[in-house]
Each structure stands twice: as structure tokens, then as C-alpha cells.
PyMOL Python script that loads the backbone (N, CA, C, O; Angstrom):
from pymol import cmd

cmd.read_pdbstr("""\
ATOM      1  N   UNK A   1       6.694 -18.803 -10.636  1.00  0.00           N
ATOM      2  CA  UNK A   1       7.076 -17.478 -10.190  1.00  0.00           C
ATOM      3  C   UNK A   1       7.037 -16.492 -11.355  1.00  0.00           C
ATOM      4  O   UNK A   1       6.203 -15.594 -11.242  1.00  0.00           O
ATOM      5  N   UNK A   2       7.766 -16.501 -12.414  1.00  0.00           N
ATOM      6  CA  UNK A   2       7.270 -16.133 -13.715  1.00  0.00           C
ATOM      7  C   UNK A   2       6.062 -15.332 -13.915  1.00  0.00           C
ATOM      8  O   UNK A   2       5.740 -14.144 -13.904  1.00  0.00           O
ATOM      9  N   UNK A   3       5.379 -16.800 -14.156  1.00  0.00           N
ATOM     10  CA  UNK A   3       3.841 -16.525 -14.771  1.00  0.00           C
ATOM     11  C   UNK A   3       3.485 -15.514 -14.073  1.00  0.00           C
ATOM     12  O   UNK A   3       3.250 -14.429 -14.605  1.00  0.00           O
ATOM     13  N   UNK A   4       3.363 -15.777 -12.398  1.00  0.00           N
ATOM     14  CA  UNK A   4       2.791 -15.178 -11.196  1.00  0.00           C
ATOM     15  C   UNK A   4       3.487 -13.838 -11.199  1.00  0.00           C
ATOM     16  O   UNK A   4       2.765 -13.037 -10.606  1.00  0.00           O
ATOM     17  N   UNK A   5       4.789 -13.175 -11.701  1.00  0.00           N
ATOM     18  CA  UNK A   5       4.731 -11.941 -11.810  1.00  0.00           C
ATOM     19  C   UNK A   5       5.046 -11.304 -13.013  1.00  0.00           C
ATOM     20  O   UNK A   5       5.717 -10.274 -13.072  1.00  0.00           O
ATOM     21  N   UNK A   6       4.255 -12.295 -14.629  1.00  0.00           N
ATOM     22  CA  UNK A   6       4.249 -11.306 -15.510  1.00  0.00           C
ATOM     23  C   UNK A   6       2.202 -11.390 -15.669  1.00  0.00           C
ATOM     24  O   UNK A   6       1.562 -10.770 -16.519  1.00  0.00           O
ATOM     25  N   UNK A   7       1.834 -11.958 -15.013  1.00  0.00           N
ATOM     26  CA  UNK A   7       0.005 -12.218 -15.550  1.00  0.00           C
ATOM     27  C   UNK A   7      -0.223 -11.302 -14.337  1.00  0.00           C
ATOM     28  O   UNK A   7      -0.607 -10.178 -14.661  1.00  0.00           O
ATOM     29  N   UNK A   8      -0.049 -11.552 -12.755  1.00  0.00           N
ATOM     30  CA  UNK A   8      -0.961 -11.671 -12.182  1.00  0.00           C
ATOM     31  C   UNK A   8      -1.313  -9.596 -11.999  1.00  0.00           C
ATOM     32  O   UNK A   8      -2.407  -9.056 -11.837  1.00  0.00           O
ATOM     33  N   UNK A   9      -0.286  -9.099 -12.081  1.00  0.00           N
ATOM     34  CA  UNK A   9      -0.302  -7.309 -11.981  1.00  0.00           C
ATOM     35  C   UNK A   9      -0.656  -7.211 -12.929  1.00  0.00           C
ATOM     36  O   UNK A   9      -1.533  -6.386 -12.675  1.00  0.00           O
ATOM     37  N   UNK A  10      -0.770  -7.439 -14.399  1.00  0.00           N
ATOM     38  CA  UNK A  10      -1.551  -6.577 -15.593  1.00  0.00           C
ATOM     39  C   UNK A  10      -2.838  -7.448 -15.417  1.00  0.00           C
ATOM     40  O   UNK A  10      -3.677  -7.101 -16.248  1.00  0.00           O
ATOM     41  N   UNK A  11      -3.269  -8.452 -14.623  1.00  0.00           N
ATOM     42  CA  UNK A  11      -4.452  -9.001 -14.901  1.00  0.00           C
ATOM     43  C   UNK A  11      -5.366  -8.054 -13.991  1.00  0.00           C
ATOM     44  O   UNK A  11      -6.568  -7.814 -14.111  1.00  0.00           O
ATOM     45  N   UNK A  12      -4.335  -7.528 -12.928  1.00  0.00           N
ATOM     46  CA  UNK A  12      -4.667  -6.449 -11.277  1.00  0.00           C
ATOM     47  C   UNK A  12      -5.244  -5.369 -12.092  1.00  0.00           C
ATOM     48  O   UNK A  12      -6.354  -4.842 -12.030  1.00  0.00           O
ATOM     49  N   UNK A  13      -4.279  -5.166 -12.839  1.00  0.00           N
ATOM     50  CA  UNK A  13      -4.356  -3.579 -13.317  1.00  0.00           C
ATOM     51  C   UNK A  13      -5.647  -3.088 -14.034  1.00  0.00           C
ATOM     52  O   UNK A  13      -6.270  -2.036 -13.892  1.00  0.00           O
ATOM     53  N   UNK A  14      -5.918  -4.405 -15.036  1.00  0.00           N
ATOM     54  CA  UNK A  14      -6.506  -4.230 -15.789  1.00  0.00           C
ATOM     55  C   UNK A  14      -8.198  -3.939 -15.233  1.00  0.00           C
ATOM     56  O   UNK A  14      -9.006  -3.115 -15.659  1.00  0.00           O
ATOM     57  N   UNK A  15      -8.341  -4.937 -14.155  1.00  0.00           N
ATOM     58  CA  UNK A  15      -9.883  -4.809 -13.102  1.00  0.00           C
ATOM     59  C   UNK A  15      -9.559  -2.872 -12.951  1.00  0.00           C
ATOM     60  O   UNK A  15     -10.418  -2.186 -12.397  1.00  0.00           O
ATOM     61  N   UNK A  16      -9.221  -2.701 -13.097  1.00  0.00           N
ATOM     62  CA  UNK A  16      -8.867  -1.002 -11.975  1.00  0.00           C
ATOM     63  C   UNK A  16      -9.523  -0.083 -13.418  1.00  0.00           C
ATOM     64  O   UNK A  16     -10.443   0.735 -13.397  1.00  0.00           O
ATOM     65  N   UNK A  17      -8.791  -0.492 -14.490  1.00  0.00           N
ATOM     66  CA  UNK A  17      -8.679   0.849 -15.789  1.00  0.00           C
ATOM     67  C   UNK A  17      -8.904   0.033 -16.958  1.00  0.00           C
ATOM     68  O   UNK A  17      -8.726  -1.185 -16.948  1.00  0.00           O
ATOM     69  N   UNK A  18      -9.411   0.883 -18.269  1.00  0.00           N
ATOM     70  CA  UNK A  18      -9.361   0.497 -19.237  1.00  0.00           C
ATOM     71  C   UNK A  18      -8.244   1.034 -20.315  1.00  0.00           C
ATOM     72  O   UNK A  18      -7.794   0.611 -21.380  1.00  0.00           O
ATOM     73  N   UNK A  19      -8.047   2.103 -19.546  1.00  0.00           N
ATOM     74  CA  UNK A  19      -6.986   3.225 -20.694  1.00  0.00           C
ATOM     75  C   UNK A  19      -5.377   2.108 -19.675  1.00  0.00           C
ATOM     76  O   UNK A  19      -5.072   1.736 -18.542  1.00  0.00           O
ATOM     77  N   UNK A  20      -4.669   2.033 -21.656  1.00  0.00           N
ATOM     78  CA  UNK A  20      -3.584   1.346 -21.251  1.00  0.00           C
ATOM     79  C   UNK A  20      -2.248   2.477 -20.743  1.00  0.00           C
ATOM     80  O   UNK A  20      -1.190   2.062 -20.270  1.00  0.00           O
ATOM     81  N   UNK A  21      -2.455   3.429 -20.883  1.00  0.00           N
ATOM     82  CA  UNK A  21      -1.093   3.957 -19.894  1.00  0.00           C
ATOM     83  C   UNK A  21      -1.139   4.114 -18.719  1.00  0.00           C
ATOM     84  O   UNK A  21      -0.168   4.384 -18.013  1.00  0.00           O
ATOM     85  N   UNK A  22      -2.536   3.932 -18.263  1.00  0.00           N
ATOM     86  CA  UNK A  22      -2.822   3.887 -16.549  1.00  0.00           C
ATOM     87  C   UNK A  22      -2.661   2.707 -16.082  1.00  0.00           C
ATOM     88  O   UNK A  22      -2.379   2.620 -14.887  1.00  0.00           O
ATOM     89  N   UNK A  23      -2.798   1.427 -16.917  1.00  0.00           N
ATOM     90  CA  UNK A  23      -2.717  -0.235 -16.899  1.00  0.00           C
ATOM     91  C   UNK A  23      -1.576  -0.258 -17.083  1.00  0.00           C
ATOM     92  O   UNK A  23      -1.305  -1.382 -16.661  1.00  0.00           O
ATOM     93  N   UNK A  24      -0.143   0.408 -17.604  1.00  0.00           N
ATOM     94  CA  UNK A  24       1.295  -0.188 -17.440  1.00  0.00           C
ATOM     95  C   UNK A  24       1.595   0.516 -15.847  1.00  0.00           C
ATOM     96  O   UNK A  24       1.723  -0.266 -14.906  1.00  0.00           O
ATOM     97  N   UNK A  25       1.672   1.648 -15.662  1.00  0.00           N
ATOM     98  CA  UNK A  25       1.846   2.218 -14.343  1.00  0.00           C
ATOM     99  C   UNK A  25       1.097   1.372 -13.490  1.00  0.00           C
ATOM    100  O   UNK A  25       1.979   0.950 -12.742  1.00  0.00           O
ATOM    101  N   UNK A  26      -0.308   0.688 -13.005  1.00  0.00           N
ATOM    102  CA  UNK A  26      -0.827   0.533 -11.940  1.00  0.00           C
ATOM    103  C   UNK A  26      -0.074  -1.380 -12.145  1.00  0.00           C
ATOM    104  O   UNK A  26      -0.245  -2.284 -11.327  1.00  0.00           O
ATOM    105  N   UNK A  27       0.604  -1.465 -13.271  1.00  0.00           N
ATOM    106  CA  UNK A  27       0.812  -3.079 -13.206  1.00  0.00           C
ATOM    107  C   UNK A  27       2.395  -2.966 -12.662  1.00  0.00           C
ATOM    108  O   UNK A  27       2.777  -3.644 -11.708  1.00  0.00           O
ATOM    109  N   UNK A  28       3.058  -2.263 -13.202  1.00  0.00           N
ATOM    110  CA  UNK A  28       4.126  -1.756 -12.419  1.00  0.00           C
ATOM    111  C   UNK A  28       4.326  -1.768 -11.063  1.00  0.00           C
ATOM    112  O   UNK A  28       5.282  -2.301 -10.501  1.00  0.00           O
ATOM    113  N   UNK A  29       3.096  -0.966 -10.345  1.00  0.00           N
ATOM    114  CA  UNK A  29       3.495  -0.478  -8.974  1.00  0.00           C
ATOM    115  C   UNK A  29       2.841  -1.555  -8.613  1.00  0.00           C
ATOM    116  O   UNK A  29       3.349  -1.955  -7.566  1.00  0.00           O
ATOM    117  N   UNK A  30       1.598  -2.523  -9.083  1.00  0.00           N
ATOM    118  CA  UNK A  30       1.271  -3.817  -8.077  1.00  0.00           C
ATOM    119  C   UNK A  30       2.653  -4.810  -8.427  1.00  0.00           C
ATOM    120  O   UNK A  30       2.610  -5.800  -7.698  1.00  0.00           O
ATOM    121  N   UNK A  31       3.560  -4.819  -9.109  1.00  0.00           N
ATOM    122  CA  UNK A  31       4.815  -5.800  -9.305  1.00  0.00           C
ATOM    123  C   UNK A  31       5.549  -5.422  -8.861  1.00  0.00           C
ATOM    124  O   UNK A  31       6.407  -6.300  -8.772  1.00  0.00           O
ATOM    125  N   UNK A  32       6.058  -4.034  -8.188  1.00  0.00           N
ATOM    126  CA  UNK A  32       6.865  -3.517  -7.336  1.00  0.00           C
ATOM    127  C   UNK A  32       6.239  -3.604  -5.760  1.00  0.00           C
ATOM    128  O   UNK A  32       6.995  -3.878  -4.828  1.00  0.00           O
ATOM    129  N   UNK A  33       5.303  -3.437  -5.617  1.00  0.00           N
ATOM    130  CA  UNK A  33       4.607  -3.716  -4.016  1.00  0.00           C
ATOM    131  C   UNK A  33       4.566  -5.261  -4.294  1.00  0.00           C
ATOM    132  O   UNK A  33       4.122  -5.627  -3.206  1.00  0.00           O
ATOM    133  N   UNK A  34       4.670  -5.984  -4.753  1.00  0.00           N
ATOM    134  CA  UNK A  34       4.365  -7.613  -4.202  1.00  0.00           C
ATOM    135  C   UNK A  34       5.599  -7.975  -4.357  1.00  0.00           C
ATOM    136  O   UNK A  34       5.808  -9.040  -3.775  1.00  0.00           O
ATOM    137  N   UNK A  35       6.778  -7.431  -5.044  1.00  0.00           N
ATOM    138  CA  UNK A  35       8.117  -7.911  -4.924  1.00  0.00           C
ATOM    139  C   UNK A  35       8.836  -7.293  -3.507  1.00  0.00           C
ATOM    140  O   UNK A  35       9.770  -7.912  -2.998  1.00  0.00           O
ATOM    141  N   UNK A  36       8.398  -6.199  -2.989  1.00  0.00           N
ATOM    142  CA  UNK A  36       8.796  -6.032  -1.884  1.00  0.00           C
ATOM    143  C   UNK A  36       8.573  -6.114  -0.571  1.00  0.00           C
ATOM    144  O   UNK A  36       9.371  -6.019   0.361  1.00  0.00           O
ATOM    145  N   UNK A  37       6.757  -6.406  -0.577  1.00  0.00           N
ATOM    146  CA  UNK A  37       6.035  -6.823   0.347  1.00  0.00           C
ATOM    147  C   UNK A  37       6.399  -8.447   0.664  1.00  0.00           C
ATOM    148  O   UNK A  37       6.381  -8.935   1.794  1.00  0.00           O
ATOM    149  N   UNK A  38       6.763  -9.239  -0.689  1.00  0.00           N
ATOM    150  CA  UNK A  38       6.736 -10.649  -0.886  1.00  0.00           C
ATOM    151  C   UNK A  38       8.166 -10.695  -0.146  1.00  0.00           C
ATOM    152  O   UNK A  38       8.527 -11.647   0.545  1.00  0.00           O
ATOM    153  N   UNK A  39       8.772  -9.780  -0.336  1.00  0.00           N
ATOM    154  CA  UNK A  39      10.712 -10.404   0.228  1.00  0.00           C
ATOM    155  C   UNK A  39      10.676  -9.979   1.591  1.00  0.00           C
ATOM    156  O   UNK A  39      11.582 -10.404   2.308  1.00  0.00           O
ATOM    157  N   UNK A  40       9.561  -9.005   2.248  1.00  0.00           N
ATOM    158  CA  UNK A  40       9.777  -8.772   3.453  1.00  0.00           C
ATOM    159  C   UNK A  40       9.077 -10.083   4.283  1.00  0.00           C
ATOM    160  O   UNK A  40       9.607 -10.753   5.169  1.00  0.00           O
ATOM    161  N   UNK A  41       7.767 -10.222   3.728  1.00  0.00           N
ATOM    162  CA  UNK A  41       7.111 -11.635   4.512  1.00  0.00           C
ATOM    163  C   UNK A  41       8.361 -12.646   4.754  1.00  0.00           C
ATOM    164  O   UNK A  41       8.772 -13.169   5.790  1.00  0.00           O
ATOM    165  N   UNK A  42       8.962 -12.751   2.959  1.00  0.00           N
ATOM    166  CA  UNK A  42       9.846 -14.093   3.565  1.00  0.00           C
ATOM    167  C   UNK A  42      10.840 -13.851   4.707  1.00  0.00           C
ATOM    168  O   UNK A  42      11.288 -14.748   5.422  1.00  0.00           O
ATOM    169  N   UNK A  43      11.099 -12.719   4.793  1.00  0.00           N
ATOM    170  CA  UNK A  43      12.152 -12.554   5.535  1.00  0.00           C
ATOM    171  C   UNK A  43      12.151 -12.598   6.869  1.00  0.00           C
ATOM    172  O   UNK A  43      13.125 -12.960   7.529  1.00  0.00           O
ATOM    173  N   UNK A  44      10.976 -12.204   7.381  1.00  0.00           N
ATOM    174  CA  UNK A  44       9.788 -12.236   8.913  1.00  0.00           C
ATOM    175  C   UNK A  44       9.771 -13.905   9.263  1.00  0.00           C
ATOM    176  O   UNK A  44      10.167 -14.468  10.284  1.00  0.00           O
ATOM    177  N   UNK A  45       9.316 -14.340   8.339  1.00  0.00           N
ATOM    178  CA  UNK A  45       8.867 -15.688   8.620  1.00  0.00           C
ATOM    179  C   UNK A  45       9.813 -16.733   7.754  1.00  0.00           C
ATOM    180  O   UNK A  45       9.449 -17.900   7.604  1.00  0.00           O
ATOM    181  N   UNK A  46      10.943 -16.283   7.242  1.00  0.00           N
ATOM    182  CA  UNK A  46      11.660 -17.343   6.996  1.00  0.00           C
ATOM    183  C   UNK A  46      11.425 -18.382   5.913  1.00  0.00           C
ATOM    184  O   UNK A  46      11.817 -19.528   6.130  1.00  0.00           O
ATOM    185  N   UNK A  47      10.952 -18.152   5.017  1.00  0.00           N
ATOM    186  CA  UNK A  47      10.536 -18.754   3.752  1.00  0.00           C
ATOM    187  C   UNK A  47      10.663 -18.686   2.483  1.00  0.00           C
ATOM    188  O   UNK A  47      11.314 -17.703   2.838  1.00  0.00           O
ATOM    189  N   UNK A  48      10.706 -18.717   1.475  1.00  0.00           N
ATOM    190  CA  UNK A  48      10.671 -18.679   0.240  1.00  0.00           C
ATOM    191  C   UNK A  48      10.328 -17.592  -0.444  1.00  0.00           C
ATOM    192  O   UNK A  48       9.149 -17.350  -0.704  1.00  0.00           O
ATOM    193  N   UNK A  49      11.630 -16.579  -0.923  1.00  0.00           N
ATOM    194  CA  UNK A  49      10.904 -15.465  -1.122  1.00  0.00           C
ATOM    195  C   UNK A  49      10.366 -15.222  -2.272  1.00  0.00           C
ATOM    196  O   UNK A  49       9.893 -14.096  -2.423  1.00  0.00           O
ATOM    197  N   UNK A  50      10.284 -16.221  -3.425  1.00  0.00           N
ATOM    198  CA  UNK A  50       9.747 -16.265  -4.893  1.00  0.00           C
ATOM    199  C   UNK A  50       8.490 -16.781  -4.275  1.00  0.00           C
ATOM    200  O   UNK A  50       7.613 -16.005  -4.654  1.00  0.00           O
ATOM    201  N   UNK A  51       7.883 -17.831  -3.405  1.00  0.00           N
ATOM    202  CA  UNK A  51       6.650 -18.306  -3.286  1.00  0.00           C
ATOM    203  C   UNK A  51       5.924 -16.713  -2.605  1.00  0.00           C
ATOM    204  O   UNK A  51       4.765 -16.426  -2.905  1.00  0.00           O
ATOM    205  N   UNK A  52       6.557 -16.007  -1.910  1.00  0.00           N
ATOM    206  CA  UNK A  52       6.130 -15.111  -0.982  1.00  0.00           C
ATOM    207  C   UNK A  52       5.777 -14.477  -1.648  1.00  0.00           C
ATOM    208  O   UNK A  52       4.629 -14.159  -1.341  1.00  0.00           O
ATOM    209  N   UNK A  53       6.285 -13.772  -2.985  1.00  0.00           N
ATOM    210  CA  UNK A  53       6.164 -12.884  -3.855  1.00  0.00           C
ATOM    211  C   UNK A  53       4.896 -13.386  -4.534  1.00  0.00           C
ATOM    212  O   UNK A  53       3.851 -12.810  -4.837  1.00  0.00           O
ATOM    213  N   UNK A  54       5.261 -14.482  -4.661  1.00  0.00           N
ATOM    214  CA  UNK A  54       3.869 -14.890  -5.925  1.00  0.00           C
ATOM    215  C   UNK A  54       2.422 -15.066  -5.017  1.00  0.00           C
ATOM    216  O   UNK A  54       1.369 -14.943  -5.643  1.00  0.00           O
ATOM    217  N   UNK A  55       2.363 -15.364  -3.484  1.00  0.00           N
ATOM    218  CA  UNK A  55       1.378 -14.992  -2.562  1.00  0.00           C
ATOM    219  C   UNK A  55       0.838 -13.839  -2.906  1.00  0.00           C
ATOM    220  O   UNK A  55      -0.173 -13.700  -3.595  1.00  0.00           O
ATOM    221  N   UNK A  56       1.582 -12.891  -2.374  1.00  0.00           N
ATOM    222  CA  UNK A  56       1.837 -11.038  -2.380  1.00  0.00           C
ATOM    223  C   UNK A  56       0.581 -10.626  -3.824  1.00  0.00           C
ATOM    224  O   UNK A  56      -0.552 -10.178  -3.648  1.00  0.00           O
ATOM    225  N   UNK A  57       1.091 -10.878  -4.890  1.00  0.00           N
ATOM    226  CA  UNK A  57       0.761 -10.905  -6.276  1.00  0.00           C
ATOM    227  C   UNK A  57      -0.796 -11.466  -6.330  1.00  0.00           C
ATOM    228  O   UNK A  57      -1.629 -10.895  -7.034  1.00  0.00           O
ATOM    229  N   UNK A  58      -1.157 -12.735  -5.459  1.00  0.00           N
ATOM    230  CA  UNK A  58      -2.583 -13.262  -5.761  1.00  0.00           C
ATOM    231  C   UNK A  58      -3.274 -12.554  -4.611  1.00  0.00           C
ATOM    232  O   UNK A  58      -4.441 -12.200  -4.779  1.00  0.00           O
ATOM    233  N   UNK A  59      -2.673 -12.317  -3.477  1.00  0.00           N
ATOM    234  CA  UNK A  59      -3.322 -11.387  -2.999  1.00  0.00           C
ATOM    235  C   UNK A  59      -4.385  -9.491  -3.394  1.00  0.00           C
ATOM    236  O   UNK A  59      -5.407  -8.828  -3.218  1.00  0.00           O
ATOM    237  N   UNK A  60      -2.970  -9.581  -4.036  1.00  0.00           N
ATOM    238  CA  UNK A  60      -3.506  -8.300  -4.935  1.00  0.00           C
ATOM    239  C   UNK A  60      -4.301  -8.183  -6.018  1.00  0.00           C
ATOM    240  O   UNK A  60      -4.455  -7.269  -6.829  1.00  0.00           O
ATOM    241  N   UNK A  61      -4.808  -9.311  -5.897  1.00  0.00           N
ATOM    242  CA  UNK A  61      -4.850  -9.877  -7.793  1.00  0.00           C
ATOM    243  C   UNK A  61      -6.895  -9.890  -6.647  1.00  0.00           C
ATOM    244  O   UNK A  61      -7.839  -9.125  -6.847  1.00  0.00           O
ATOM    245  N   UNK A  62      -6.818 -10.894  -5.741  1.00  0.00           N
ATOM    246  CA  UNK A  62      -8.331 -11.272  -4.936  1.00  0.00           C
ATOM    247  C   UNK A  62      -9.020  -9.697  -4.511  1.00  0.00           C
ATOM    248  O   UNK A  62     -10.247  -9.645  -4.589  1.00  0.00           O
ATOM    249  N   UNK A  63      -8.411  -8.634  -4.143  1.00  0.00           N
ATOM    250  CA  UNK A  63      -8.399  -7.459  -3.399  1.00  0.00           C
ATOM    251  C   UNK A  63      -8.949  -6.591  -4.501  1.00  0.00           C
ATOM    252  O   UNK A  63      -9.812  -5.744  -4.266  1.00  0.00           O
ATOM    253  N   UNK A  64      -8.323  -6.851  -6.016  1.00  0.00           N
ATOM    254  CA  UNK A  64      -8.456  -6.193  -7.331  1.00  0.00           C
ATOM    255  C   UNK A  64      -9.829  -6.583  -7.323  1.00  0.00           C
ATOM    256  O   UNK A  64     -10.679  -5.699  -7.217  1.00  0.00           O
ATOM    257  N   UNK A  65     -10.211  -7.934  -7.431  1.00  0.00           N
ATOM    258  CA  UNK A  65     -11.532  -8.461  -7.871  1.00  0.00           C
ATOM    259  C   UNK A  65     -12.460  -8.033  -7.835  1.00  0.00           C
ATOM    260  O   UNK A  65     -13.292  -7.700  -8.679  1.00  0.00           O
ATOM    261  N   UNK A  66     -12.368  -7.992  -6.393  1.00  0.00           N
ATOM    262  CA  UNK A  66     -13.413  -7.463  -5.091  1.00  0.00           C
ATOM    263  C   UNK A  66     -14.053  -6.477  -5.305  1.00  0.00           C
ATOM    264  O   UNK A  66     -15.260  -6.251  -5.389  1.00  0.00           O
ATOM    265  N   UNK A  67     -12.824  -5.660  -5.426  1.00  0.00           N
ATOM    266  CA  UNK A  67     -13.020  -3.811  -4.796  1.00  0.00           C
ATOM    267  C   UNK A  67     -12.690  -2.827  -6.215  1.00  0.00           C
ATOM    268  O   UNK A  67     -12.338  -1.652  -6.110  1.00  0.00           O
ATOM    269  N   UNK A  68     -12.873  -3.537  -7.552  1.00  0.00           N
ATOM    270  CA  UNK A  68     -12.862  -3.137  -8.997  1.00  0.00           C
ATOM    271  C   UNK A  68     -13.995  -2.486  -9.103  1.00  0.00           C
ATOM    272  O   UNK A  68     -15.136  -2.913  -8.920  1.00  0.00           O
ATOM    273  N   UNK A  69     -13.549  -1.160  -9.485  1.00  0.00           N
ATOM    274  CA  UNK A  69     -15.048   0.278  -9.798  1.00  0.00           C
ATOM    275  C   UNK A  69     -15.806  -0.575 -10.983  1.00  0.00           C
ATOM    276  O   UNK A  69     -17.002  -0.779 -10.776  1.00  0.00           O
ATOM    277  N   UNK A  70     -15.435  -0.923 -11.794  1.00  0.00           N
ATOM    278  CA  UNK A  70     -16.144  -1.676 -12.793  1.00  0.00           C
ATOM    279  C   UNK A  70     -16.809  -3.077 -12.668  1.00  0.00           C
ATOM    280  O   UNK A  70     -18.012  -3.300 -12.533  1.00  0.00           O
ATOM    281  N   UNK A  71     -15.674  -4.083 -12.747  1.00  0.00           N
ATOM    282  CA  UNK A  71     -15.426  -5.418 -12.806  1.00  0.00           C
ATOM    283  C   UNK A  71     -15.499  -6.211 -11.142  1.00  0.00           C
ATOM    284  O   UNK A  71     -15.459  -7.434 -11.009  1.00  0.00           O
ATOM    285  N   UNK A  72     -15.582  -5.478 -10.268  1.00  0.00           N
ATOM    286  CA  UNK A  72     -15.687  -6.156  -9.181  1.00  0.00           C
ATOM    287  C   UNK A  72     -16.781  -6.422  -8.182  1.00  0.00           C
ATOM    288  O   UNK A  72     -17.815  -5.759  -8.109  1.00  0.00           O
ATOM    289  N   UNK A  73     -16.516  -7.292  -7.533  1.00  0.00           N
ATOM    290  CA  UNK A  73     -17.734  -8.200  -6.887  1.00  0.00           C
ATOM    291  C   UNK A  73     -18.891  -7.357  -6.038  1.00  0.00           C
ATOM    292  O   UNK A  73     -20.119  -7.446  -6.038  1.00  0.00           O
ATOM    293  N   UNK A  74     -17.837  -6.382  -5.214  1.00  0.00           N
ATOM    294  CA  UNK A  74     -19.019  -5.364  -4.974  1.00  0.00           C
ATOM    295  C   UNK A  74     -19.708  -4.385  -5.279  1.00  0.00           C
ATOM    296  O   UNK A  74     -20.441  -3.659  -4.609  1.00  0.00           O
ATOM    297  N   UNK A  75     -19.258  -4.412  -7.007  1.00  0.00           N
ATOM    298  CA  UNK A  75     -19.447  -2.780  -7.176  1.00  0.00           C
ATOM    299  C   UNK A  75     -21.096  -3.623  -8.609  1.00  0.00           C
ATOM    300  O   UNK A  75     -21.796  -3.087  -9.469  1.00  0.00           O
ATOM    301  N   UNK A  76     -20.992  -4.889  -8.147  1.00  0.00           N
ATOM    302  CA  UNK A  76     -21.873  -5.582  -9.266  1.00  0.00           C
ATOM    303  C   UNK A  76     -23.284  -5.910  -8.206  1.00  0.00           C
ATOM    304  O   UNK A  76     -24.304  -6.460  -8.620  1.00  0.00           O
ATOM    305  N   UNK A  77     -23.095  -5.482  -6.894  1.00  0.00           N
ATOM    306  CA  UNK A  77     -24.110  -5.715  -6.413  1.00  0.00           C
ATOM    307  C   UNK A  77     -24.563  -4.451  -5.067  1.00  0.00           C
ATOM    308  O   UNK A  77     -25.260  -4.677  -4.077  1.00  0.00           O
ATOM    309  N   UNK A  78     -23.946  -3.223  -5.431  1.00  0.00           N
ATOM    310  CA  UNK A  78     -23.998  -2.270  -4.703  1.00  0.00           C
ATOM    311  C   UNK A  78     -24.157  -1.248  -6.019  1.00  0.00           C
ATOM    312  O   UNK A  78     -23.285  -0.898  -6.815  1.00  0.00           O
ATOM    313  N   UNK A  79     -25.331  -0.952  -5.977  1.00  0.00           N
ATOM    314  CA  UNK A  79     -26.311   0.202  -7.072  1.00  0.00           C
ATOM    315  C   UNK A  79     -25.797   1.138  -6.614  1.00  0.00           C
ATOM    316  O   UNK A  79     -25.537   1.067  -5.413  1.00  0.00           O
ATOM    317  N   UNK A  80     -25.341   2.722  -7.539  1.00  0.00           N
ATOM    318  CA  UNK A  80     -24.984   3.524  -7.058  1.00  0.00           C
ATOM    319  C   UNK A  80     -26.106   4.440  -7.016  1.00  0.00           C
ATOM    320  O   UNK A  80     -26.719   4.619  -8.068  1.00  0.00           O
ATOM    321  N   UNK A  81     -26.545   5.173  -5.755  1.00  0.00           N
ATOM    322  CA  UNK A  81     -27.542   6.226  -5.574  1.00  0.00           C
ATOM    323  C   UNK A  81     -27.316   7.255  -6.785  1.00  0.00           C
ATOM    324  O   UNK A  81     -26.327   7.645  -7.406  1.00  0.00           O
ATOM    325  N   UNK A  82     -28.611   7.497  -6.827  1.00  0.00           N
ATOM    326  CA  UNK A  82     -29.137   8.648  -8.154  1.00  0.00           C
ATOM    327  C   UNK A  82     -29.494   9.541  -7.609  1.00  0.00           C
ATOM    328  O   UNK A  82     -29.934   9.068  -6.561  1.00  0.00           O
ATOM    329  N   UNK A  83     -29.687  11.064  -7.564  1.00  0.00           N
ATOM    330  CA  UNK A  83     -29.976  12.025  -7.105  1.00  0.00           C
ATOM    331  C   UNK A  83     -31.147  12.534  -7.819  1.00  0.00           C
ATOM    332  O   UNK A  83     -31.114  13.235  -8.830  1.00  0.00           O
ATOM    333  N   UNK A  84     -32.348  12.050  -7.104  1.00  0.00           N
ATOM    334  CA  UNK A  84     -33.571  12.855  -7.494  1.00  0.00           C
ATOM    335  C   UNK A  84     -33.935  13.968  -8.042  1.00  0.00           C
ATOM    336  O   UNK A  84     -33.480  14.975  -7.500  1.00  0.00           O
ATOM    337  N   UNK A  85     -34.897  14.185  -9.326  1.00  0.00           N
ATOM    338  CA  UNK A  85     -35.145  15.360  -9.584  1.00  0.00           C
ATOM    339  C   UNK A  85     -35.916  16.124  -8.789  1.00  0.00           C
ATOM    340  O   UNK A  85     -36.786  15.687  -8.036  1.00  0.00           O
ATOM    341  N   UNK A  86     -35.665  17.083  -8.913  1.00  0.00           N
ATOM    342  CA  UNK A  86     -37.163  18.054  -7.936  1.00  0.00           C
ATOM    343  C   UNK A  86     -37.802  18.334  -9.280  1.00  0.00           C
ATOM    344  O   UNK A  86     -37.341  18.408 -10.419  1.00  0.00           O
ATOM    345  N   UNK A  87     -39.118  18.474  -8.727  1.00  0.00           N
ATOM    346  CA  UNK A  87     -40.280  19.052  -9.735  1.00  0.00           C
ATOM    347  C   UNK A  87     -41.105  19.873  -9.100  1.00  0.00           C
ATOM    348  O   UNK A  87     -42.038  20.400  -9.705  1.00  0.00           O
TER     349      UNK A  87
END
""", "prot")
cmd.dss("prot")
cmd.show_as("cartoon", "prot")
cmd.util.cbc("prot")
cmd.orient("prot")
């Protein structure tokens, strides 16, 4: 539980930005949305709300991967259109 919410939001953050005062804020608010998203799941469904949290957290962490302007899966295979010169 730990590990899972001191790695997995600055590892989030970091796919998103390179400048570090935008990487403490965006690791912040993904460790505040998976601590509260994580205690509401458990609470719905009755479970473990440190495992829920640390779900919450890898969720955000797969979503980061993905959908990263830089570093992520689709942005490494979706070319961004260039706007033609006229001549």
C-alpha cells in the first residue's frame, strides 16, 4: 500500500509533464483522487480499502500510459497532422 501510493502518482505524473512543479501538483491530485475514489469502491462493494486504493492508483497509473502527450501508447503511433504549405 505504501509503495502503491508513494511510486505509483509521481510515476502518473511524470508520463503527463516534464517541468517538476506541474509533476508535484498532478502527483498530488492523482493521490488524492485514488485515495478517495479507492475508499468509495471499498465502501460500495465492501472490501479492503488500502487494496482499493492501491487498484484506484494502477488504474491511473495504465490510463497515464496510454493517453501520455509524450510517453504514451497512442500518441507513439498516432502522427500528428502537419499543415501544408501553399505555394
Amino acid at each position: 500500500m505504501v509503495v502503491a501510493m508513494q511510486i505509483t502518482p509521481a510515476a502518473s505524473a511524470y508520463l503527463w509533464t516534464d517541468k517538476l512543479s506541474i509533476m508535484l501538483v498532478l502527483s498530488g491530485l492523482f493521490g488524492n483522487i485514488s485515495a478517495i475514489v479507492g475508499y468509495y469502491i471499498a465502501a460500495l462493494i465492501d472490501t479492503s480499502i488500502s487494496g482499493s486504493m492501491a487498484f484506484v492508483t494502477g488504474i491511473l497509473f495504465v490510463i497515464s500510459f496510454i493517453f501520455s502527450p509524450k510517453l504514451g501508447l497512442i500518441s507513439k503511433y498516432v502522427k500528428p497532422v502537419r499543415a501544408s504549405t501553399m505555394e
